[in-house]
Structures are given as C-alpha cells and as structure tokens.
C-alpha positions in Angstrom: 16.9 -1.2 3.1 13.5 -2.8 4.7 10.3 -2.5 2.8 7.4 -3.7 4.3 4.2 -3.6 2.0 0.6 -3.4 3.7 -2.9 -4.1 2.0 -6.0 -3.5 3.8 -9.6 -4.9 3.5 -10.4 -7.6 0.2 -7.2 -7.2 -1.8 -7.0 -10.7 -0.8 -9.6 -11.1 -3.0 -8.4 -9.8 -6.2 -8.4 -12.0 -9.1 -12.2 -12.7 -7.5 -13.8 -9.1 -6.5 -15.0 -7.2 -9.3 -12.6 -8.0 -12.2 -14.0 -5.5 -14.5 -12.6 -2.5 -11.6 -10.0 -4.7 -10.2 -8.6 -6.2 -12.8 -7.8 -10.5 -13.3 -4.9 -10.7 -11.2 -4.9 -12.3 -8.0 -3.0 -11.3 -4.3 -0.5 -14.1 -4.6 0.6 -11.8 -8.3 0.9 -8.4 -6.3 3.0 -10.2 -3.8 5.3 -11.8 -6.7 5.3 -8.0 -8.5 6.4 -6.9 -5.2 9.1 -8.8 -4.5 10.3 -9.0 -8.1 10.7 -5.7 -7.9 12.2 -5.4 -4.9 15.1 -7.4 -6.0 15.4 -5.8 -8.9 15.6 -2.7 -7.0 18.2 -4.3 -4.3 15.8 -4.4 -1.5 17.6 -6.5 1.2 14.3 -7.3 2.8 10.4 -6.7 1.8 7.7 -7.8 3.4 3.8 -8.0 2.8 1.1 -7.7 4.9 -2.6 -7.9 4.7 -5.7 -7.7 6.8 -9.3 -7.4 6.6 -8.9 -5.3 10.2 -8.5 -2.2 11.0 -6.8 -3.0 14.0 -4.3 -5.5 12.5 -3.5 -2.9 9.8 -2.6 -0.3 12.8 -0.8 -2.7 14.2 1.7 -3.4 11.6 2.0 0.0 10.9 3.1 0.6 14.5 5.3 -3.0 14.6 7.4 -1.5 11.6 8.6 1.4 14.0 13.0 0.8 14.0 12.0 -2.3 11.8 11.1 -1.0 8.1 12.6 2.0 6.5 9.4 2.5 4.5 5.9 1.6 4.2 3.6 1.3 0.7 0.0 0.8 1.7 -3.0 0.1 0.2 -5.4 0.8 2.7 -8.3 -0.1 0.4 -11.8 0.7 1.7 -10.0 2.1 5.6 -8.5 4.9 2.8 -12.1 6.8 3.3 -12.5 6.3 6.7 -10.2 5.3 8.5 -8.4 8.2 10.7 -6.7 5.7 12.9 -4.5 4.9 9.6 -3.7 8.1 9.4 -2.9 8.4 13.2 -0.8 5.8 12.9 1.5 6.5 10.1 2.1 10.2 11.3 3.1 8.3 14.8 5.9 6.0 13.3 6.9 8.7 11.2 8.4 6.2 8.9 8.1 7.2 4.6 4.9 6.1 3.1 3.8 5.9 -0.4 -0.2 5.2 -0.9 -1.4 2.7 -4.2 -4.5 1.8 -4.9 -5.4 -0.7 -7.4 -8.1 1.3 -8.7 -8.4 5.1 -9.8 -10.1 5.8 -7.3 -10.1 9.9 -8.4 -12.5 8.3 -11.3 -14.4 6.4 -9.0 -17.8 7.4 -6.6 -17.4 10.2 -4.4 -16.7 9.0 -1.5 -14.1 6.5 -3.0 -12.0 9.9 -3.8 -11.5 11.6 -0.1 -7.9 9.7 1.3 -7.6 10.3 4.9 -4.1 9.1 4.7 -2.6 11.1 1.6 -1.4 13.7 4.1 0.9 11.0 5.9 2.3 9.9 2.3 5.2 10.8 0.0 2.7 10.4 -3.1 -0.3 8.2 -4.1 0.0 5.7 -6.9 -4.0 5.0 -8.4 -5.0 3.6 -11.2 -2.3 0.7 -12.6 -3.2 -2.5 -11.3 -0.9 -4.3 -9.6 2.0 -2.9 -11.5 1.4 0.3 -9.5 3.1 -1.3 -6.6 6.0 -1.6 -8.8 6.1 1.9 -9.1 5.3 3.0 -5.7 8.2 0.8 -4.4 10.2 2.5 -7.4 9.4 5.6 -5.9 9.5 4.8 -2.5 13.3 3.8 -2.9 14.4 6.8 -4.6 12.6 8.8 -1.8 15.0 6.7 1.0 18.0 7.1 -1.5 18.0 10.9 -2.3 
C-alpha cells in the first residue's frame, strides 16, 4: 500500500504560527507521527508533501494518479476556497481522508465551509498532529475492507 500525505498553505510553520490554535509541535513531528504510523500500520511506502501553492498542491494530487492508493490532506486555508482541490481529487478518484489540525467546526465561519469534504472518506479536525495518525488509521481500513 502507497500513502502519500499532502499539507497545504503554513503547516510548515507549525511549532511557530499561533501555538495557542495550533498547538507546539512543529512539521518535521507530523512528518515523524506520519511515518511512525505508517510502519506501524505496514505501509510499504508514505510520502509527505507540502506547499504554500495552490498549484503545487493540485499537482501532487494529480502526480499520485496509478502512484498512491490514498491520499490524507490537509489543505489548510485552500479548504475554504479552493474548488480546484476539490476538482482535483474527484479527477484522480483516488481515497481521500481530510485532517485538520484545528477544529475548525469551533472555529470563525468561514474556517467551517470545506469545499473538499465531498471528495473525502471522512474529515479528522481537532487532534493535533495525532489526528494524522488517525486519519491514516482510517484511511487504511478504508483500502483494506
């Protein structure tokens, strides 16, 4: 099985951005809870991804198409407006799973409207960086079942 995990927009910044929302833990930690897991979970390859553009992040979507056998994504701030996201996963047509760092059903209004929960399995929001664990968790009994 072939994993590839996408983060959009600042998540390279966490650790830094807003602590008291996003917790103390830094990108280089989600990438370790990530592939932790994904041994644990006997992943034969994961990947991780990030970008600040839009472009980048539908390009990697569309680059996994016969390459990954699912997809976890945080698109961070593209997760409000980004139909192109959206677009893009119902393209590849490849299992998704949405996570979010953040709650972000507790969070302003317009944090709350996810243009690419109808392309995705589920949405994880609201753990930290654990909540990848769990959306790979769930993304790997979705490909096994």
């Amino acid at each position: 099985m072939k994993l590839l995990v996408i983060n959009g927009p600042n998540i390279n910044m966490l650790g830094i951005r807003e602590p008291d929302i996003y917790g103390n833990e830094t990108y280089e930690q989600l990438v370790e809870v990530c592939h932790e897991t994904a041994e644990r979970l006997g992943v034969e390859t994961l990947d991780c991804f990030q970008s600040n553009h839009e472009g980048a992040l539908v390009d990697a979507i569309q680059m996994s198409y016969g390459v990954y056998d699912g997809i976890v994504i945080n698109p961070a701030a593209y997760t409000h407006t980004s139909i192109a996201l959206l677009d893009a996963i119902t393209a590849v047509g490849i299992p998704t799973i949405e996570v979010h760092v953040s709650a972000i059903e507790e969070r302003e209004a317009f944090r709350q409207r996810s243009y690419i929960r109808d392309a995705c399995i589920t949405t994880v929001s609201g753990e930290g960086i654990q909540g990848y664990a769990r959306a790979l968790e769930l993304l790997v009994d979705a490909l096994t079942d």
